[in-house]
N, CA, C and O atoms as CSV, one atom per row, in Angstrom:
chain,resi,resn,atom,element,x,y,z
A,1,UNK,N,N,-11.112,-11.620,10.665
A,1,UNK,CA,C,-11.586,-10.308,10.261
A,1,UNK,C,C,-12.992,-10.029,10.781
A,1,UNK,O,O,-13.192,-8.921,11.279
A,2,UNK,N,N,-13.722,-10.675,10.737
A,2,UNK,CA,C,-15.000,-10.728,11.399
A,2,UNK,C,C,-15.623,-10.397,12.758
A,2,UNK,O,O,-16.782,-10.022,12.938
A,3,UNK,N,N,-14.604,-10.607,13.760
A,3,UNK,CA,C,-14.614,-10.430,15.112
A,3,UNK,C,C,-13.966,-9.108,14.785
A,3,UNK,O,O,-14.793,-8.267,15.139
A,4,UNK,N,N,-12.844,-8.457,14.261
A,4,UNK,CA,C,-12.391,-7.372,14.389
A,4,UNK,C,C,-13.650,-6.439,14.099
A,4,UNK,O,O,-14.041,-5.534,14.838
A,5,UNK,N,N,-14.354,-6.926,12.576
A,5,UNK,CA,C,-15.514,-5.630,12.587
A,5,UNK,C,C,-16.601,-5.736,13.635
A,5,UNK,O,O,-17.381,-4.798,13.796
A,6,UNK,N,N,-16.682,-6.858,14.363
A,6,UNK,CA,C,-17.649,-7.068,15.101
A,6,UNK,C,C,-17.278,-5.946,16.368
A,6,UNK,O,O,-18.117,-5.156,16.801
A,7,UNK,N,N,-15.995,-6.024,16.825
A,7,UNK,CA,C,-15.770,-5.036,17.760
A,7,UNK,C,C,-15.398,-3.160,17.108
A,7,UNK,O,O,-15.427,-2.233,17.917
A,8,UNK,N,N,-15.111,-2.934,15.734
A,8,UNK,CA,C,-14.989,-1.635,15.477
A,8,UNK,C,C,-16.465,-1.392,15.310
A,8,UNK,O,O,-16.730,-0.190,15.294
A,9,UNK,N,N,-17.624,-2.287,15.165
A,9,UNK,CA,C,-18.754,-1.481,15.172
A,9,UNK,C,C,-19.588,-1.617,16.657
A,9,UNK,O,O,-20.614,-0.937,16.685
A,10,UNK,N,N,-19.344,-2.263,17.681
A,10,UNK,CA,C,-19.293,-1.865,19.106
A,10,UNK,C,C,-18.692,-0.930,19.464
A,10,UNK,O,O,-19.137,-0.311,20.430
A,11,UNK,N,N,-17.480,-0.490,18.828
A,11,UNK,CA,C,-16.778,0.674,19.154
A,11,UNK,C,C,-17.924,2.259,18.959
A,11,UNK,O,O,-18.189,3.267,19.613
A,12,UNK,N,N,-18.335,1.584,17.534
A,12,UNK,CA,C,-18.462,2.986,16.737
A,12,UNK,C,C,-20.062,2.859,17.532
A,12,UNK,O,O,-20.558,3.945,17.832
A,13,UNK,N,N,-20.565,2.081,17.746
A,13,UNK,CA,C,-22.137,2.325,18.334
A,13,UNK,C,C,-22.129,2.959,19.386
A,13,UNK,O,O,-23.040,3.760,19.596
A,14,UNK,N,N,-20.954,2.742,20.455
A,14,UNK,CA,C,-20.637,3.715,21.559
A,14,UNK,C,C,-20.237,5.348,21.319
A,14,UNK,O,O,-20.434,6.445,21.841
A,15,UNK,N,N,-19.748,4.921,20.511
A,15,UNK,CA,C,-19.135,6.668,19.934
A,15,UNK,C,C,-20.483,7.561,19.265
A,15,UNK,O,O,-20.688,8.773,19.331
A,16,UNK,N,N,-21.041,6.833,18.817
A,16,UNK,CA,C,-22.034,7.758,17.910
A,16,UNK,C,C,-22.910,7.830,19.460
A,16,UNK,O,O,-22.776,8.866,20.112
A,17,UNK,N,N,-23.735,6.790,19.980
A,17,UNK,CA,C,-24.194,6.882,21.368
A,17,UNK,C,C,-23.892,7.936,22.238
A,17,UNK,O,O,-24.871,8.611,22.556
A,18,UNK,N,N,-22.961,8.223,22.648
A,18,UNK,CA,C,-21.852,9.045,23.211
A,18,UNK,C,C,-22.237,10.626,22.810
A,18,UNK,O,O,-22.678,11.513,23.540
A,19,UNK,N,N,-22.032,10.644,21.917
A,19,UNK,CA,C,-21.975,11.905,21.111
A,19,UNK,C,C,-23.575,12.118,20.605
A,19,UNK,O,O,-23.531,13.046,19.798
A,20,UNK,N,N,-24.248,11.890,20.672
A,20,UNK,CA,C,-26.005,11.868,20.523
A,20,UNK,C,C,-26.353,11.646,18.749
A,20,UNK,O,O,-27.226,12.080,17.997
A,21,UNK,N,N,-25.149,10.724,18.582
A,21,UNK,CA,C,-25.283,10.815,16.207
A,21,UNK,C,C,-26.260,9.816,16.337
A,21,UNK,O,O,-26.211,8.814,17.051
A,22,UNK,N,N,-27.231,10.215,15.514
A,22,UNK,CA,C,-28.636,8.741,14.889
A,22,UNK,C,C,-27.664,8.278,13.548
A,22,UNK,O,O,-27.097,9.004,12.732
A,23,UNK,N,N,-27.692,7.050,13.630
A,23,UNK,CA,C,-26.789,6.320,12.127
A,23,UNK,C,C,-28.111,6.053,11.209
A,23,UNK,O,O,-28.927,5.814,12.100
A,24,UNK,N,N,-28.484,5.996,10.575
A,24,UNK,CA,C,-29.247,5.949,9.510
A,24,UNK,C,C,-28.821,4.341,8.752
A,24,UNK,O,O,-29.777,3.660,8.380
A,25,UNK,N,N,-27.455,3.804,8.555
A,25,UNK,CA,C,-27.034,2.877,7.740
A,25,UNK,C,C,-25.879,2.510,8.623
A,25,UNK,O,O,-25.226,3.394,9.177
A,26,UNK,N,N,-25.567,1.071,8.795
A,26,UNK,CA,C,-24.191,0.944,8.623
A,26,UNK,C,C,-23.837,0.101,7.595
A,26,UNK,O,O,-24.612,-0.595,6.939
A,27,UNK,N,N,-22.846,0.171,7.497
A,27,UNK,CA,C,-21.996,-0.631,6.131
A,27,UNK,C,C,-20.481,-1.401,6.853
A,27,UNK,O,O,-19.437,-1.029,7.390
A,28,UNK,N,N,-21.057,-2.488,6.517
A,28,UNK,CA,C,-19.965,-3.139,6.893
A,28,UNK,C,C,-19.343,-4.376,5.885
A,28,UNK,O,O,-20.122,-5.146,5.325
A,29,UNK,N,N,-17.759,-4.497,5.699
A,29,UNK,CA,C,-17.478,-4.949,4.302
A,29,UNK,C,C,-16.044,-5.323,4.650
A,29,UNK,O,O,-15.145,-4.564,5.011
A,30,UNK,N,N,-15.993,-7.116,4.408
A,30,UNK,CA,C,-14.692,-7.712,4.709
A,30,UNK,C,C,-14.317,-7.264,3.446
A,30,UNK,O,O,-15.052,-7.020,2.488
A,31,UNK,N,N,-12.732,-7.153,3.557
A,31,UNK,CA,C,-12.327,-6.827,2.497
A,31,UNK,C,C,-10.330,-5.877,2.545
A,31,UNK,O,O,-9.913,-5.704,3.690
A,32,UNK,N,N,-9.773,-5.596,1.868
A,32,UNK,CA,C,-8.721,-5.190,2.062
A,32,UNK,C,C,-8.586,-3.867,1.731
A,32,UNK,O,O,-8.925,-3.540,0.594
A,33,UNK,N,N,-8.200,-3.109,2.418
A,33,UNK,CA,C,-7.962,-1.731,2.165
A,33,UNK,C,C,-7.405,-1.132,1.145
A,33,UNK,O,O,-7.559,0.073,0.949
A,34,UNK,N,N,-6.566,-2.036,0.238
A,34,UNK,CA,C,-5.897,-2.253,-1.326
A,34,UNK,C,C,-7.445,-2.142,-2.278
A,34,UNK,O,O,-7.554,-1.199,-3.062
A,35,UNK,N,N,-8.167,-2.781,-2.191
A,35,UNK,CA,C,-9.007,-3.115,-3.162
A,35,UNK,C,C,-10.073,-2.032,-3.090
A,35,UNK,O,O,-10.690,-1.597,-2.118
A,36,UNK,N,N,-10.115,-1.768,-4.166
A,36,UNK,CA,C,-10.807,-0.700,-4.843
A,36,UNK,C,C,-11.555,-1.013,-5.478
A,36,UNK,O,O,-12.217,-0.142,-6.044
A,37,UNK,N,N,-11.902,-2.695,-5.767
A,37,UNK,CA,C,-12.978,-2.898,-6.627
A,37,UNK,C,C,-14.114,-3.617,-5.478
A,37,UNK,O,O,-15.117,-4.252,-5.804
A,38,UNK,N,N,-13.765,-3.395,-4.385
A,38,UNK,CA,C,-14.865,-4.054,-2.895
A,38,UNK,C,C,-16.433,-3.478,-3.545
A,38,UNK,O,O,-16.595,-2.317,-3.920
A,39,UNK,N,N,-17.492,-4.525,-3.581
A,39,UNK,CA,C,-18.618,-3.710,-3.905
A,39,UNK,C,C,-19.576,-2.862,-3.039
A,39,UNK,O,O,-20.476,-2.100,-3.393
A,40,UNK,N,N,-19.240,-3.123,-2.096
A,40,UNK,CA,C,-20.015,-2.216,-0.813
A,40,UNK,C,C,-19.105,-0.400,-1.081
A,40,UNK,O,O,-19.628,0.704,-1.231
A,41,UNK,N,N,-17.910,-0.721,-1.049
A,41,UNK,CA,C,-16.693,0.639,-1.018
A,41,UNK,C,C,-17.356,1.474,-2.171
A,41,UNK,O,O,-17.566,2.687,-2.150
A,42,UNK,N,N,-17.712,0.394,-3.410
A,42,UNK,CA,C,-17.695,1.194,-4.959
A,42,UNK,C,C,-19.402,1.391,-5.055
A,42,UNK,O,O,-19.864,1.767,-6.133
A,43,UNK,N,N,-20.385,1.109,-3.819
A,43,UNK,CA,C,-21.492,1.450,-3.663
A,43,UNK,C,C,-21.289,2.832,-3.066
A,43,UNK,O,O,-21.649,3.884,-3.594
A,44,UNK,N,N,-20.866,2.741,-2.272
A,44,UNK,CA,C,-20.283,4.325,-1.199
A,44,UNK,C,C,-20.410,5.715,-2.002
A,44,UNK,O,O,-21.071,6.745,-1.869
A,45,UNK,N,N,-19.298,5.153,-3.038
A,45,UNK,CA,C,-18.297,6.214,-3.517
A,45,UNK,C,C,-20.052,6.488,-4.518
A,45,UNK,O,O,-20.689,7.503,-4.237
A,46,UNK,N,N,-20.440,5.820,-5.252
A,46,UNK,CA,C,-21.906,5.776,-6.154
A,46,UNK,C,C,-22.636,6.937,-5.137
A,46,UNK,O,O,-23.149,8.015,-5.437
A,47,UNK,N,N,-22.526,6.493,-4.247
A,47,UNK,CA,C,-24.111,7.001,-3.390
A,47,UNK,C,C,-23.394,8.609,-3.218
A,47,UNK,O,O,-23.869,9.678,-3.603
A,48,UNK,N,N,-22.337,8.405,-2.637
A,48,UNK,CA,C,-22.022,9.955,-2.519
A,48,UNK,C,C,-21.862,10.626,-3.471
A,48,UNK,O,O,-22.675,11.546,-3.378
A,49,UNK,N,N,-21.252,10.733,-4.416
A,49,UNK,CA,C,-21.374,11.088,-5.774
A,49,UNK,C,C,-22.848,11.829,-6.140
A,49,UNK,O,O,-23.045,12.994,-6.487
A,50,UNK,N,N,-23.782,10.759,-5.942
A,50,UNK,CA,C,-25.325,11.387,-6.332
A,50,UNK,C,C,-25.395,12.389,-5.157
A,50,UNK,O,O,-26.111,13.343,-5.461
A,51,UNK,N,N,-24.843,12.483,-3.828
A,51,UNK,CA,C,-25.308,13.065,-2.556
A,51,UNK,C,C,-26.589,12.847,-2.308
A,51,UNK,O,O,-27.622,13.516,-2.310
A,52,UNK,N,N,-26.062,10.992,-1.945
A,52,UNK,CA,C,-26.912,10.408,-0.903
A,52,UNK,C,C,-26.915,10.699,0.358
A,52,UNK,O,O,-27.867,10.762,1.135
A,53,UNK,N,N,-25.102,10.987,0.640
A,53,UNK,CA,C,-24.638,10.688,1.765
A,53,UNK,C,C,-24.540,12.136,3.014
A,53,UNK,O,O,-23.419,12.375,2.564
A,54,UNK,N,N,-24.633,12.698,3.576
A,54,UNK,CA,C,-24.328,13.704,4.230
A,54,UNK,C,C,-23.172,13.554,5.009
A,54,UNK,O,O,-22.298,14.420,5.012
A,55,UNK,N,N,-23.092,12.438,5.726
A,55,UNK,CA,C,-22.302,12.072,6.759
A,55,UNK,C,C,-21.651,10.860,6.740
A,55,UNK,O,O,-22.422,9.903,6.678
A,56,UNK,N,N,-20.280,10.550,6.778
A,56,UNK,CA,C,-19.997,9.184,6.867
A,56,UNK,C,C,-18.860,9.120,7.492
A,56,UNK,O,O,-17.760,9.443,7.042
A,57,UNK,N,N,-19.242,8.480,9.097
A,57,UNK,CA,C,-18.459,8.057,10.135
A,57,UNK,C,C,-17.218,6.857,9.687
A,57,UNK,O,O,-17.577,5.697,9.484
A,58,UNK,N,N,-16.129,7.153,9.591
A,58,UNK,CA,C,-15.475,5.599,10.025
A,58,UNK,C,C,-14.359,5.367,11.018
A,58,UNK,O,O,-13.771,6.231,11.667
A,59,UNK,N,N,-14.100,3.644,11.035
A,59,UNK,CA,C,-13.422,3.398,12.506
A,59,UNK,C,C,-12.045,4.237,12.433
A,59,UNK,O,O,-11.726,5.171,13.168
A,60,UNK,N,N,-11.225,3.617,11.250
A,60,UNK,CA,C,-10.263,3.952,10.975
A,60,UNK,C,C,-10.091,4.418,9.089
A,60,UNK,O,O,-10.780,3.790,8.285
A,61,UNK,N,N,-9.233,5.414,8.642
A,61,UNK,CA,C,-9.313,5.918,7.534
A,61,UNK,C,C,-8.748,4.824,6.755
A,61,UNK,O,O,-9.252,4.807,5.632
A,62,UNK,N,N,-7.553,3.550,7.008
A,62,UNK,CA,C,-7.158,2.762,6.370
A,62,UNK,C,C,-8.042,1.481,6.280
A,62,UNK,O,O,-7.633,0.544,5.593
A,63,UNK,N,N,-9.066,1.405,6.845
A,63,UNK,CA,C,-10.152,0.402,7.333
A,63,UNK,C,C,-10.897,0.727,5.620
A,63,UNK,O,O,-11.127,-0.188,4.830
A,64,UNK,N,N,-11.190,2.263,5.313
A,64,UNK,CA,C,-11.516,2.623,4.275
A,64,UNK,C,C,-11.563,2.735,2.856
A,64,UNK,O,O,-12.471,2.696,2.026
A,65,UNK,N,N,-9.865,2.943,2.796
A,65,UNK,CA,C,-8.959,2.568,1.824
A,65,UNK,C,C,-7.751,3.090,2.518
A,65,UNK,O,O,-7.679,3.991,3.354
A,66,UNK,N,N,-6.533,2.117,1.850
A,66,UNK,CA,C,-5.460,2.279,2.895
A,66,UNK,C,C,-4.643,3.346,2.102
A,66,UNK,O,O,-3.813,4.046,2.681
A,67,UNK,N,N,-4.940,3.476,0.515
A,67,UNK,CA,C,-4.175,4.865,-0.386
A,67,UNK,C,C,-5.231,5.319,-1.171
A,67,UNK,O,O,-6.067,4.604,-1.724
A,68,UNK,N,N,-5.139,7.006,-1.213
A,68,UNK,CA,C,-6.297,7.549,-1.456
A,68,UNK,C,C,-7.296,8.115,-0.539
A,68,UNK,O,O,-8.381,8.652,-0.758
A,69,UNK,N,N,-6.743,7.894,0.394
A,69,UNK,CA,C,-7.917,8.294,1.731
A,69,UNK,C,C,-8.192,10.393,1.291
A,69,UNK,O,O,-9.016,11.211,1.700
A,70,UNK,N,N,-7.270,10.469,0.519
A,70,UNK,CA,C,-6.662,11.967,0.406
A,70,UNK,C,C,-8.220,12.512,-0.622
A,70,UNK,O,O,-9.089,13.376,-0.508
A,71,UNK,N,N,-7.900,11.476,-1.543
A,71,UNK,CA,C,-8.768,11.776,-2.895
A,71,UNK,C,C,-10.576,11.653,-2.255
A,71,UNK,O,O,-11.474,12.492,-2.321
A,72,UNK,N,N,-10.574,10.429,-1.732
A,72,UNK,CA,C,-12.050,10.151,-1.565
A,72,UNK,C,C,-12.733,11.074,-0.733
A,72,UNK,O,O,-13.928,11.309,-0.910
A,73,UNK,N,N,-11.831,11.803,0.472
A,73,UNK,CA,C,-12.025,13.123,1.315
A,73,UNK,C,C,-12.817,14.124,0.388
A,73,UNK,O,O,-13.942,14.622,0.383
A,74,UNK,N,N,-11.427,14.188,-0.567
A,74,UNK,CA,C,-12.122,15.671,-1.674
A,74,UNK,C,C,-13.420,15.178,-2.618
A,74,UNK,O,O,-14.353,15.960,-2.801
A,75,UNK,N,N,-13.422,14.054,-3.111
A,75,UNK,CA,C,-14.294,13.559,-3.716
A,75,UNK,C,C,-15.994,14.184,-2.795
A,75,UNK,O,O,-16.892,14.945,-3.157
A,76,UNK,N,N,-15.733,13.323,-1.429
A,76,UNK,CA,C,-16.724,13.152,-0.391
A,76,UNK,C,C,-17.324,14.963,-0.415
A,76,UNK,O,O,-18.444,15.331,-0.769
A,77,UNK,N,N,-16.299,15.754,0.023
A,77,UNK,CA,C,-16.492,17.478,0.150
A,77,UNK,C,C,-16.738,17.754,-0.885
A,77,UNK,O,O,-17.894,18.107,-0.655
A,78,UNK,N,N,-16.587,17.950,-2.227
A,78,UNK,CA,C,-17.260,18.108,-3.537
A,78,UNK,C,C,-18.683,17.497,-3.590
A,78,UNK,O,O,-19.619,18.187,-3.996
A,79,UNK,N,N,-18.798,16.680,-3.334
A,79,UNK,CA,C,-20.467,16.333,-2.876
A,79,UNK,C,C,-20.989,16.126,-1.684
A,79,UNK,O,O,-21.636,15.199,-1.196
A,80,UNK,N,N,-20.415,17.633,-1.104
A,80,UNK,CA,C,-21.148,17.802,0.309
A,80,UNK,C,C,-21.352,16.539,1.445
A,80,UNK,O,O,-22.323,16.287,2.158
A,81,UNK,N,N,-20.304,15.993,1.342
A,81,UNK,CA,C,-20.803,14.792,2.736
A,81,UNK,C,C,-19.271,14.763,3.679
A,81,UNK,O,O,-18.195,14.335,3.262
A,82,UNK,N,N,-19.501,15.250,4.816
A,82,UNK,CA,C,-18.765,15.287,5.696
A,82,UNK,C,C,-17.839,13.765,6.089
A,82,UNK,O,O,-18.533,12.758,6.231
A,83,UNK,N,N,-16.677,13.654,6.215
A,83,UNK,CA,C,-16.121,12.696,6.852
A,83,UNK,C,C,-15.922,12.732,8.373
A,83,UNK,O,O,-16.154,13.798,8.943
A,84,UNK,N,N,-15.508,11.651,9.099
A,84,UNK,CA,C,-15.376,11.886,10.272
A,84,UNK,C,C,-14.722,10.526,10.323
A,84,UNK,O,O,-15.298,9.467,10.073
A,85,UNK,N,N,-13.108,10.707,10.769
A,85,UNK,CA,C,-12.340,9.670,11.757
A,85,UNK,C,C,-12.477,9.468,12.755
A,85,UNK,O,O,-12.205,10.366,13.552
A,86,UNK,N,N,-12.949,8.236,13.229
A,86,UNK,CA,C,-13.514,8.219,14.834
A,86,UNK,C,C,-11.852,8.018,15.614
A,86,UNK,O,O,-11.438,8.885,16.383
A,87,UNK,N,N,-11.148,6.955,15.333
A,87,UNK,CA,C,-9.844,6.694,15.636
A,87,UNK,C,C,-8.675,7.457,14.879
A,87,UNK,O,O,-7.772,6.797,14.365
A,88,UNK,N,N,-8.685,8.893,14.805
A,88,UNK,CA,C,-7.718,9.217,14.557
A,88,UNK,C,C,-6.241,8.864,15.107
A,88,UNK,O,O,-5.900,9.385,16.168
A,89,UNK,N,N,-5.651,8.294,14.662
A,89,UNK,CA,C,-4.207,7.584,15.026
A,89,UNK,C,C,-3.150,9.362,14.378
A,89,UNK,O,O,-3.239,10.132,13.422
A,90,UNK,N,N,-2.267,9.226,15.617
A,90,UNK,CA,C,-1.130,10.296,14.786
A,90,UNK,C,C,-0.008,9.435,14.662
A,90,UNK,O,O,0.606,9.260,15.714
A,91,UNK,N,N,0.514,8.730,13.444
A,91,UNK,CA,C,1.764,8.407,13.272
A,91,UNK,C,C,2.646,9.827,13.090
A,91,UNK,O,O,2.377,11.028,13.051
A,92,UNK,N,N,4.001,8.895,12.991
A,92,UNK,CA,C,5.183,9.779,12.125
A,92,UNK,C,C,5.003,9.727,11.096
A,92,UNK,O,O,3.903,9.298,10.746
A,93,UNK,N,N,5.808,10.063,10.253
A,93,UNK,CA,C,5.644,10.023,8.922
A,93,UNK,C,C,6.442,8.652,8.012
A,93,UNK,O,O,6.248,8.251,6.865
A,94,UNK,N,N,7.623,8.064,9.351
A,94,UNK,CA,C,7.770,6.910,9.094
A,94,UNK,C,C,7.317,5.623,9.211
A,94,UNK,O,O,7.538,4.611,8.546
A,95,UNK,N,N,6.321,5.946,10.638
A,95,UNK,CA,C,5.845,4.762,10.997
A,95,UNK,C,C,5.056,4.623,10.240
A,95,UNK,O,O,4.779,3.452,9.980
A,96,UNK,N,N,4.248,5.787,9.459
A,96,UNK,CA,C,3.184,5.477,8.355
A,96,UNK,C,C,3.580,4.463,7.125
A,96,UNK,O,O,2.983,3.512,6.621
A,97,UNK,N,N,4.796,5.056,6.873
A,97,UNK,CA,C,5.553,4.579,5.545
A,97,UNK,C,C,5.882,3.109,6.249
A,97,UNK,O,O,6.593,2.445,5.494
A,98,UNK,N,N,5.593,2.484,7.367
A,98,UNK,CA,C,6.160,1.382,7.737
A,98,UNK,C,C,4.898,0.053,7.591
A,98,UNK,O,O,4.819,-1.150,7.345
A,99,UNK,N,N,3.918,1.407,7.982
A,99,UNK,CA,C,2.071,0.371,8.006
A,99,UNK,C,C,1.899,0.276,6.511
A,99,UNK,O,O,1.223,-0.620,6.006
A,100,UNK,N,N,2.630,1.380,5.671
A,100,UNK,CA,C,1.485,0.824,3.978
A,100,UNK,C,C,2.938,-0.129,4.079
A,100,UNK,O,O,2.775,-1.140,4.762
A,101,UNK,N,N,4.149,0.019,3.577
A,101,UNK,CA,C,4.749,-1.094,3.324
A,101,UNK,C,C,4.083,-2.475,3.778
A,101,UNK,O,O,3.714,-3.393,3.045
A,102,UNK,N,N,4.035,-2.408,4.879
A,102,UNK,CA,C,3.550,-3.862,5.602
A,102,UNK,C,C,2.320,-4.326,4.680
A,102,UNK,O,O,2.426,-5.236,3.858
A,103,UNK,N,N,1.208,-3.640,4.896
A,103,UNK,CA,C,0.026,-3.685,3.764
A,103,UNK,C,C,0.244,-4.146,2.824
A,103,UNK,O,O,-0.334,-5.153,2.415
A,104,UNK,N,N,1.406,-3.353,2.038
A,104,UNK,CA,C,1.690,-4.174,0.994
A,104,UNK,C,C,2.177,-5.820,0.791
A,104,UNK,O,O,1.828,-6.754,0.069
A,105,UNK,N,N,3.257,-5.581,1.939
A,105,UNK,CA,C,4.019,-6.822,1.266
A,105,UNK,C,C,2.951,-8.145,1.901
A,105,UNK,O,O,3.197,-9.291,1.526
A,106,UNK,N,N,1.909,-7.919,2.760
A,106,UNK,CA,C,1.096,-8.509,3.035
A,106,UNK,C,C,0.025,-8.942,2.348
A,106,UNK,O,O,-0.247,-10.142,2.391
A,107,UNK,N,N,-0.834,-7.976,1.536
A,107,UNK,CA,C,-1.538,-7.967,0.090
A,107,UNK,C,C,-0.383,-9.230,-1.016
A,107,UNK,O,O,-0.453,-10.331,-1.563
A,108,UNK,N,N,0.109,-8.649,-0.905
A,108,UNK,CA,C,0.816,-9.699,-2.046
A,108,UNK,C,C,1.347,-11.121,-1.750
A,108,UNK,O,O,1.608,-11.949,-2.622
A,109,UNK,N,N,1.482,-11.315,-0.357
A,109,UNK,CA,C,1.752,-12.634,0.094
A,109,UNK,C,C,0.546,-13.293,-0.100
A,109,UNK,O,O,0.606,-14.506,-0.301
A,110,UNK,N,N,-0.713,-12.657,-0.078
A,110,UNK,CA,C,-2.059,-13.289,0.004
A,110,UNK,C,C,-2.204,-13.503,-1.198
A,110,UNK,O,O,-2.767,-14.578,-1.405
A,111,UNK,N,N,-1.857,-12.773,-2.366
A,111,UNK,CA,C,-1.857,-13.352,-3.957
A,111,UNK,C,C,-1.170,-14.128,-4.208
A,111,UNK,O,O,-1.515,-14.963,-5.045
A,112,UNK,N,N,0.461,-14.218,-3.428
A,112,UNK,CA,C,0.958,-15.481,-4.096
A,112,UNK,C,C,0.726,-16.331,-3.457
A,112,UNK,O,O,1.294,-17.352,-3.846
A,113,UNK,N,N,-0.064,-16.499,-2.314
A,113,UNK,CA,C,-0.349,-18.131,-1.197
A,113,UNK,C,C,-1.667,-18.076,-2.497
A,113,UNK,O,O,-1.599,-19.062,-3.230
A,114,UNK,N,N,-2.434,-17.413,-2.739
A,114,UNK,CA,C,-3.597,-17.663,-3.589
A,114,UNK,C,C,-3.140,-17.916,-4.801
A,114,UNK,O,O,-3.777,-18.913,-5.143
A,115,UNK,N,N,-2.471,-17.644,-5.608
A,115,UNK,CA,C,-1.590,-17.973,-6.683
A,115,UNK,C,C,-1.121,-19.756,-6.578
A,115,UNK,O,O,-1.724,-20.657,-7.161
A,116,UNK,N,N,-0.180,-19.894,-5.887
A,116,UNK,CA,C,0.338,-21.089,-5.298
A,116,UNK,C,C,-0.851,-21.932,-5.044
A,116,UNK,O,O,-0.888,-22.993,-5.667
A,117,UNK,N,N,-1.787,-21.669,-4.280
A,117,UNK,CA,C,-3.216,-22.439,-4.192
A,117,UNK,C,C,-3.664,-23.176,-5.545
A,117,UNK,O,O,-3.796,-24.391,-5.691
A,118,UNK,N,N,-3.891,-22.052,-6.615
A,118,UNK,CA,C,-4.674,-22.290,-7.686
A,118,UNK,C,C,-3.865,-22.877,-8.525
A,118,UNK,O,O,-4.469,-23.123,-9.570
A,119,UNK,N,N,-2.794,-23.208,-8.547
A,119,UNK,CA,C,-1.366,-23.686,-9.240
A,119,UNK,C,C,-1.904,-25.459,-8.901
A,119,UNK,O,O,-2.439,-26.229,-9.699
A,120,UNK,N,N,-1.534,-25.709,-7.458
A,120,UNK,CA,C,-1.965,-27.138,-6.713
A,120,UNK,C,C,-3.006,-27.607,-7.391
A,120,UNK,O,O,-3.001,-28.617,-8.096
A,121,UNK,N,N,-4.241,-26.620,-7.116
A,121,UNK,CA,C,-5.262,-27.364,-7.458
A,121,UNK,C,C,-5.722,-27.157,-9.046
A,121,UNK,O,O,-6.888,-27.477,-9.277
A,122,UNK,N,N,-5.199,-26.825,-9.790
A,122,UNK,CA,C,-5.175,-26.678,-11.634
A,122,UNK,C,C,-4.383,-28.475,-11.774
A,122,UNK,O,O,-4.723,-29.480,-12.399
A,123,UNK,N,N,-3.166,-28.147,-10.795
A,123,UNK,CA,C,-2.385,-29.365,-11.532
A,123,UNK,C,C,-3.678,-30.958,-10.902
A,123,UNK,O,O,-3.841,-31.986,-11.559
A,124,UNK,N,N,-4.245,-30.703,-9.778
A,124,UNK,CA,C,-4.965,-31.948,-9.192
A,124,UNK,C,C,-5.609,-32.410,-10.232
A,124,UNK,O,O,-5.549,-33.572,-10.633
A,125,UNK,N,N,-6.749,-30.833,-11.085
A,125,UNK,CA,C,-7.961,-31.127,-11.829
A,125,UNK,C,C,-6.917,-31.894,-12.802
A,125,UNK,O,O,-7.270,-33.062,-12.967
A,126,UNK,N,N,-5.885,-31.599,-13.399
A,126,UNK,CA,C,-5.069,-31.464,-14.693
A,126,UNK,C,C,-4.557,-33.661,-14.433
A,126,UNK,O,O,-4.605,-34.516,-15.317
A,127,UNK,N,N,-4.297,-33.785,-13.503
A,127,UNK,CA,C,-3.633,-35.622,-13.183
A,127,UNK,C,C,-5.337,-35.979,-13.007
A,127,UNK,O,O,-5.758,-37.010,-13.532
A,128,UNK,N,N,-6.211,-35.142,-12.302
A,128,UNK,CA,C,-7.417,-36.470,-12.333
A,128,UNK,C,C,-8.013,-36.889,-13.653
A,128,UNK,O,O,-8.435,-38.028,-13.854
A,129,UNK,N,N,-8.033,-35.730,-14.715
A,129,UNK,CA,C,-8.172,-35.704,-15.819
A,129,UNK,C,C,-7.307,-36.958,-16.699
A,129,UNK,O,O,-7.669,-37.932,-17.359
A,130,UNK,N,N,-6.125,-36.431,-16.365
A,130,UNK,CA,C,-5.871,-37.475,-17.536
A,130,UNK,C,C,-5.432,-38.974,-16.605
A,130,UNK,O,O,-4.666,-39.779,-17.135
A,131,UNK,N,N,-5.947,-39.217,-15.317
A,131,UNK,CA,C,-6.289,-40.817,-15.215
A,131,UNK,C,C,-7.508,-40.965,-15.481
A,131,UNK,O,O,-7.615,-42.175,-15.280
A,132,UNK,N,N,-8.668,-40.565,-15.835
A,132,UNK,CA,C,-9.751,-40.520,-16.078
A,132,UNK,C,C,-9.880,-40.824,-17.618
A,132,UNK,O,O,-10.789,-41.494,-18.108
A,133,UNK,N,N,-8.771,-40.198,-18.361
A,133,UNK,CA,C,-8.968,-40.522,-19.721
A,133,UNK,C,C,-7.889,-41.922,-19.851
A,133,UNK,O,O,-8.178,-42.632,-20.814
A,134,UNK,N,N,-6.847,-42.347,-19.127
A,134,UNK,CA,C,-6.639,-43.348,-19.455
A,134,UNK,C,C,-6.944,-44.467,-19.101
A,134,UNK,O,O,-6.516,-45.551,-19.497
A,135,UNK,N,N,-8.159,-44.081,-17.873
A,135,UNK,CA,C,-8.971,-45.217,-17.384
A,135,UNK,C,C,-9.979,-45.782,-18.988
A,135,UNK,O,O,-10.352,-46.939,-19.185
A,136,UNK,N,N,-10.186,-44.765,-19.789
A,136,UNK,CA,C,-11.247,-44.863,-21.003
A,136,UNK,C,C,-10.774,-45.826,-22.059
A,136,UNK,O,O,-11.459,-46.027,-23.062
């Protein structure tokens, strides 16, 4: 993930470059397009709200949040701060329905490999424990 933002914000330094935009901030934030509790995302949404923000460039709208992109738009225009998709992508309307599926069932493979993780290592703490107590 790291190299990917490393190149969407080479992207976006050319684009704003390009186009004569001064960036003031960037924000950059590993994280999943599902999660809504990211603290950089739930700084954003704070700052614009007060109308900190005037302007806020991004690479891609699912980079942003991958559902809701609809709401945070109106949110953003209710307190005066312009959006701007640098990579506007035109899907169909299926291929869209094909990227959140994927998202999804991808999000959730990562909870249950993380699930499954914390399972392993509960049971490790759980056997070192009790040879530890019958070492006593």
């Amino acid at each position: 993930q790291k190299a990917d933002i490393r190149s969407q914000v080479a992207a976006m330094e050319q684009f704003c470059l390009a186009d004569g935009i001064s960036v003031d901030e960037w924000i950059q934030e590993i994280g999943g397009g599902m999660n809504f509790k990211r603290q950089k995302f739930l700084k954003l949404m704070s700052r614009i709200q007060q109308g900190e923000i005037a302007k806020l460039l991004i690479a891609h709208k699912d980079r942003l949040c991958r559902f809701g992109f609809d709401y945070f738009c109106f949110l953003a225009k209710e307190n005066n701060c312009e959006i701007i998709v640098v990579n506007q992508e035109s899907l169909s309307p299926q291929q869209e329905m094909v990227e959140d599926l994927m998202a999804i069932i991808h999000t959730f493979s990562c909870r249950l490999y993380g699930l499954r993780k914390y399972k392993k290592n509960l049971k490790k703490v759980i056997t070192n424990e009790s040879d530890t107590d019958s070492e006593k």
